[in-house]
N, C-alpha and C positions, 0 to 999 in steps of 0.2 A: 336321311338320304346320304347313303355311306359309297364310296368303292375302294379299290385293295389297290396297289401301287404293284409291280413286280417282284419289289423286295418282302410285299406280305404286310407293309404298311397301310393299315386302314384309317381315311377320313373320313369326316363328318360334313357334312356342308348345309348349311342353312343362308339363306339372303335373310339380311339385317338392314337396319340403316346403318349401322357401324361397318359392316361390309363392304352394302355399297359405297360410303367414303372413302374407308379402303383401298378400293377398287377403282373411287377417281383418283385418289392419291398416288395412286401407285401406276396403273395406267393411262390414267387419264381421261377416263371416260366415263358415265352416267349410265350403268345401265339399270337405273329404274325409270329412264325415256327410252322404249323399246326402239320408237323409230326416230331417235335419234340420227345424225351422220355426224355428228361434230366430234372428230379426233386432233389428238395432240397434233402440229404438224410434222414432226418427226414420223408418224404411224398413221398417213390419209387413208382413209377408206370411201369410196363410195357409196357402201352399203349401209343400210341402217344396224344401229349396233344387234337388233334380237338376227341379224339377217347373218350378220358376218359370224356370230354365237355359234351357229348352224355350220359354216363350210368354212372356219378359221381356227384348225386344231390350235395352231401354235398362241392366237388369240385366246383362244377360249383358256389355255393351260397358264396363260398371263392371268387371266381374269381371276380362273378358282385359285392358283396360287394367291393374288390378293387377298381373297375370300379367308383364306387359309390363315393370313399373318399370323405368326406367331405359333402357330398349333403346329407346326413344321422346325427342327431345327437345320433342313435340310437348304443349301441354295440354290436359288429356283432353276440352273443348269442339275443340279442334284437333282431333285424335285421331278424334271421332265425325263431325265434318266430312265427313271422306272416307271417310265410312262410307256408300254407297248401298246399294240392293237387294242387287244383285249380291256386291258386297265383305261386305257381314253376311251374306249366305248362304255364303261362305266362311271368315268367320272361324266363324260358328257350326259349320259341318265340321269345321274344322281344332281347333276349341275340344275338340269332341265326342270327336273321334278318341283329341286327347290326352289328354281325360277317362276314356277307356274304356282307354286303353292303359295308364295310370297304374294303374286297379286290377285290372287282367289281372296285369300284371306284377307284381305285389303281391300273386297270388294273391285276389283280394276277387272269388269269383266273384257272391258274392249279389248289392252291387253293379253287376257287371258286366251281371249279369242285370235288374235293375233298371232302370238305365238303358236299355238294349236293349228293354224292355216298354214306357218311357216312350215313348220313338221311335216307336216301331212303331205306339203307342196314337195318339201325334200326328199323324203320316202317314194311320192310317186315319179320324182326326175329319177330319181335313186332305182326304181325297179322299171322303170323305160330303159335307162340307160345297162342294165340287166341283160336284158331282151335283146336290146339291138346288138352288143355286145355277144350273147347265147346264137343271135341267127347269124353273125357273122361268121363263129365259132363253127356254127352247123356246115356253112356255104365251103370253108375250108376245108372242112374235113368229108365233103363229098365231091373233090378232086379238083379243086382249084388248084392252082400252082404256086408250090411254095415260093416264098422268098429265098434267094441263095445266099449265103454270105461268101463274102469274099476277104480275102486274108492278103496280105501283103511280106515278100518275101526279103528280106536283107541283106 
């Protein structure tokens, strides 16, 4: 489970228990309780940790940075640098993958199921919010009235 950074650097990521120590060490968090909510209080979250994994880029690039220790001489402001579109939708795959295969292998199906629901859940808010987005787009563009901007003069 690899992806490529901007600069052309490729990681590797596997969830370990050494990881996940890692990852409470450095974050603060447990993510082998999926539905965990217990964060540092500096970093509260409502959501359960597999939830917030999902819709908290800037979480999730804390978290596989953890993952990372050491296999990076970069600093983790370095490190999110070369994080574009592109390269965060591939670590988030490559994050996911080895998040799912860690509790397969483990036998953790409820998890396994779990996460798999989160997804599916995200994907489908993810192409509603598409659509509604697409018909507004449509409604515009068959003669609603623009927005004007207005500028102010000195």
């Amino acid at each position: 489970m690899t992806f490529t950074d901007t600069r052309g650097n490729e990681y590797s990521l596997a969830i370990t228990i050494g990881a996940a120590i890692d990852v409470h060490n450095q974050v603060g968090v447990n993510i082998l309780d999926v539905s965990s909510t217990e964060y540092p209080e500096t970093d509260p979250s409502p959501l359960p940790i597999s939830t917030r994994l999902f819709v908290d880029d800037m979480f999730l690039a804390r978290v596989v940075f953890a993952i990372l220790d050491g296999a990076t001489p970069l600093s983790f402001i370095d490190f999110c640098d070369g994080l574009d579109g592109k390269s965060m939708k591939q670590m988030a795959d490559a994050f996911f993958e080895a998040y799912e295969y860690f509790f397969e292998e483990r036998g953790a199906t409820a998890a396994v199921k779990s996460l798999r629901m989160q997804r599916d859940q995200w994907k489908k808010i993810t192409a509603e919010e598409l659509t509604r987005l697409d018909s507004i787009a449509s409604t515009d563009s068959q003669g609603a009235p623009e927005l004007s901007s207005t500028t102010s003069e000195e």
